[in-house]
C-alpha positions in Angstrom: 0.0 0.0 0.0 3.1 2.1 1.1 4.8 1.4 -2.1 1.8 2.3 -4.6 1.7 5.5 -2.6 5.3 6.4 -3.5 4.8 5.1 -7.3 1.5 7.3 -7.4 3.0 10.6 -5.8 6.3 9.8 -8.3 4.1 10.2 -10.8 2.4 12.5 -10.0 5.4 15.0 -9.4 7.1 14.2 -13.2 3.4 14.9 -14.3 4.0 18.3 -12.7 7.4 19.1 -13.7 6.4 17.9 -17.3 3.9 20.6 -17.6 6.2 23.3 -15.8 8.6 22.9 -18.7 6.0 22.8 -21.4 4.7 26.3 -19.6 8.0 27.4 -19.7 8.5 26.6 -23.2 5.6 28.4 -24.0 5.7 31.6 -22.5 9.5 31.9 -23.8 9.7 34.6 -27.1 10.1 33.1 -30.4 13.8 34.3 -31.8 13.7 37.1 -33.8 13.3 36.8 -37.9 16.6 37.0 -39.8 16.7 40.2 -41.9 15.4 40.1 -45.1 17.7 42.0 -47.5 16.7 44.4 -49.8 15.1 42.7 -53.6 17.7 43.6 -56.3 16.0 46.2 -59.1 15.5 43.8 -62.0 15.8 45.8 -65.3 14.1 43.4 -67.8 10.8 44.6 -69.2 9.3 46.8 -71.8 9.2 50.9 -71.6 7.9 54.2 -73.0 8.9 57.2 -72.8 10.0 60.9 -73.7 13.2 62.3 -74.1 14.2 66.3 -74.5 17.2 68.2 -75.0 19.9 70.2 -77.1 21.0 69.3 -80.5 24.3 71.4 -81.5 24.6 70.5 -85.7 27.5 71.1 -88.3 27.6 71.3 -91.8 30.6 70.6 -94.2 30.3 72.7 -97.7 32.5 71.6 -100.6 31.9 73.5 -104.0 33.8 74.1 -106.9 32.7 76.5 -109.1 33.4 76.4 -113.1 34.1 79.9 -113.8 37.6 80.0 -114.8 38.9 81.2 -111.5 39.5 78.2 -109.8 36.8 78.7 -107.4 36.7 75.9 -105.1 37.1 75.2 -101.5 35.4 74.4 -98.0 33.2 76.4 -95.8 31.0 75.5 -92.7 28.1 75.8 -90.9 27.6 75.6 -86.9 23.9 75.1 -85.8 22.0 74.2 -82.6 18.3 73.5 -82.1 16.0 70.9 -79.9 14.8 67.0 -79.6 12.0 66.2 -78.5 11.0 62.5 -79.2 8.9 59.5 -78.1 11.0 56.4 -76.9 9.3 52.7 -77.0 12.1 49.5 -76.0 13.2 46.4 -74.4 15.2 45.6 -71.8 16.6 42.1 -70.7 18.9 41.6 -67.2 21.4 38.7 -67.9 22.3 36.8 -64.7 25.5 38.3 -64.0 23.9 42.0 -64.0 24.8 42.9 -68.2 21.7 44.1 -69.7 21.3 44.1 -73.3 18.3 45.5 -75.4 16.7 47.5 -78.5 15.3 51.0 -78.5 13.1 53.1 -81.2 12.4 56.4 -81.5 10.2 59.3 -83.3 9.9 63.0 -82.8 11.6 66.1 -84.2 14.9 67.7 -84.1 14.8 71.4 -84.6 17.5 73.5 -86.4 17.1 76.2 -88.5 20.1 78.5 -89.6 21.8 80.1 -92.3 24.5 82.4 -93.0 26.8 84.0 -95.2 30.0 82.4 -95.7 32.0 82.9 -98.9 32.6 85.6 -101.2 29.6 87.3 -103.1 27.0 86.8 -100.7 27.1 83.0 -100.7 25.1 81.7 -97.7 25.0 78.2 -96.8 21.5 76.5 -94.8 20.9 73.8 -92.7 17.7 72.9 -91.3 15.6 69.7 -89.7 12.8 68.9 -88.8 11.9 65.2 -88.3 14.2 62.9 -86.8 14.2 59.0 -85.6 16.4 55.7 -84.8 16.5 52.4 -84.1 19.3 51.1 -82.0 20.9 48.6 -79.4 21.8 48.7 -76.3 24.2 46.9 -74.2 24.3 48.4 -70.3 25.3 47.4 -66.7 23.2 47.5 -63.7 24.6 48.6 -60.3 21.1 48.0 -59.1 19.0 50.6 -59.6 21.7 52.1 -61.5 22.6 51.4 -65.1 25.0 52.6 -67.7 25.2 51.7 -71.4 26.2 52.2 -74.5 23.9 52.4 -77.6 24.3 52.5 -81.6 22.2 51.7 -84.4 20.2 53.3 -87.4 18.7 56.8 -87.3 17.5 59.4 -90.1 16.9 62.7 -90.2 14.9 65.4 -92.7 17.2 67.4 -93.7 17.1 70.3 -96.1 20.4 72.2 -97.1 21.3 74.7 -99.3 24.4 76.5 -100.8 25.2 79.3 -103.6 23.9 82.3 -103.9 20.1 83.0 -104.0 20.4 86.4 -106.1 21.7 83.9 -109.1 19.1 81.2 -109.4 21.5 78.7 -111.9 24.1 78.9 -109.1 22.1 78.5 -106.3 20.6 75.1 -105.1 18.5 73.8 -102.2 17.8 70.1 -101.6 15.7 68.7 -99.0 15.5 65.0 -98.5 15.4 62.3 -95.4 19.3 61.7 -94.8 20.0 58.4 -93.4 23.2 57.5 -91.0 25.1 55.9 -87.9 24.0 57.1 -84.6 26.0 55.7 -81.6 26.0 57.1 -77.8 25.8 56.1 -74.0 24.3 57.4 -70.8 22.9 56.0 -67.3 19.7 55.6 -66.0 18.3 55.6 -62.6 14.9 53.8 -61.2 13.4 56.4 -59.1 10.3 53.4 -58.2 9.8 50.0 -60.0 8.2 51.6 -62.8 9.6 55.2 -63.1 13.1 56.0 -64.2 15.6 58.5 -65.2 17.9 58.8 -68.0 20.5 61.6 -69.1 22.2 60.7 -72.4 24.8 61.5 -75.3 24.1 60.5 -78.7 26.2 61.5 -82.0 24.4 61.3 -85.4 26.4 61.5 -88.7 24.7 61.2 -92.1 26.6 60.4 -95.6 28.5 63.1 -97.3 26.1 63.2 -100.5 27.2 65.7 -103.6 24.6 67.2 -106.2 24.9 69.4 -109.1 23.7 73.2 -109.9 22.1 73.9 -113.1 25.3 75.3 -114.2 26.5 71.7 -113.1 28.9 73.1 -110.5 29.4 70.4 -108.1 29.0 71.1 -104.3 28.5 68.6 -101.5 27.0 68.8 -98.1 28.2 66.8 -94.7 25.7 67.0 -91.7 26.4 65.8 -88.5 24.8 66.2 -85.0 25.4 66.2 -80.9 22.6 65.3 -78.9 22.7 66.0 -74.9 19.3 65.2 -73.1 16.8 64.0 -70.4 14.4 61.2 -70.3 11.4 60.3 -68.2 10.3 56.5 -68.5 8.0 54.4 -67.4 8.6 50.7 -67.2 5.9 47.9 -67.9 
């Protein structure tokens, strides 16, 4: 009888002591979380935007004049204007943080200047209006940072003109849609997932293309342009 009483209040006290630690257990704080680092800005998706800025132009004039004085030679043109042009593109994020992609563009690059600059009143022009590309991309992301370099395709309406305007047989003004070689770089910047900043150089040189007078003097004309501007984009 003795015996079962020890068994019984043996029991009984592991029962107890049991519960104490599960109660103890219990009322003890979970361990904090780890940290959760912050999610790397992934890059890869499509985009719109608008871009804006300065556009400083040149123009190289070669003539050579048949009029038995040996008139030939070079004269020049600096101009400057404005972009403003729609962007729609691609991006993809490689695994080790390169990003390659394609861009387009459409909108207008104004210039419109003229001046004298030979003998005889002899002005030479060079304006555009329209203006658009198509080119690659290859960048690399530092996060929400990325810098890149770009070339491709671009065109431009162009309309130059050289001579004299007082002598309509020696005077000539063509206007046409130049193409050429457009290459550049910038960086861009995510401000949010889906908004982002971009400030860029791009240089845009078309063909050096010659035409005739009616007198059948030859001249030529060489345009080239610097582009420094701003974007805005949105990212799908």
């Amino acid at each position: 009888m003795r015996r079962g009483a020890t068994i019984s209040i043996s029991l009984l006290a592991l029962a107890v002591s049991v519960a104490a630690a599960i109660a103890a257990d219990i009322r003890k704080p979970a361990p904090p979380l780890a940290p959760v680092g912050p999610v790397p800005f992934l890059w890869t998706g499509f985009y719109v935007g608008v871009a804006a800025g300065g556009v400083f132009g040149n123009v190289d004039h070669y003539y050579d004049r048949q009029n038995g004085k040996n008139d030939h030679g070079q004269v020049w043109l600096d101009t400057s204007g404005f972009n403003l042009s729609a962007l729609v593109g691609y991006n993809y994020q490689l695994a080790n943080n390169w990003i390659i992609g394609a861009e387009g563009e459409l909108g207008f690059l104004a210039i419109d200047e003229e001046r004298i600059v030979i003998k005889d009143d002899d002005v030479l022009r060079q304006k555009v209006s329209g203006f658009g590309s198509v080119r690659a991309r290859i960048g690399y992301a530092f996060d929400r940072l990325m810098v890149y370099a770009t070339g491709g395709a671009g065109f431009a309406r162009i309309e130059n003109a050289g001579g004299n305007p007082a002598n309509a047989n020696r005077f000539l003004t063509i206007q046409e849609t130049r193409p050429g070689f457009v290459v550049g770089g910038g960086a861009e910047y995510a401000f949010t997932p889906n908004i982002l900043g971009r400030l860029e150089y791009l240089y845009f040189d078309t063909p050096e293309f010659e035409v005739r007078n009616l007198e059948n003097e030859m001249m030529k004309f060489d345009n080239n342009f610097h582009f420094i501007r701003a974007a805005l984009i949105y990212k799908f």
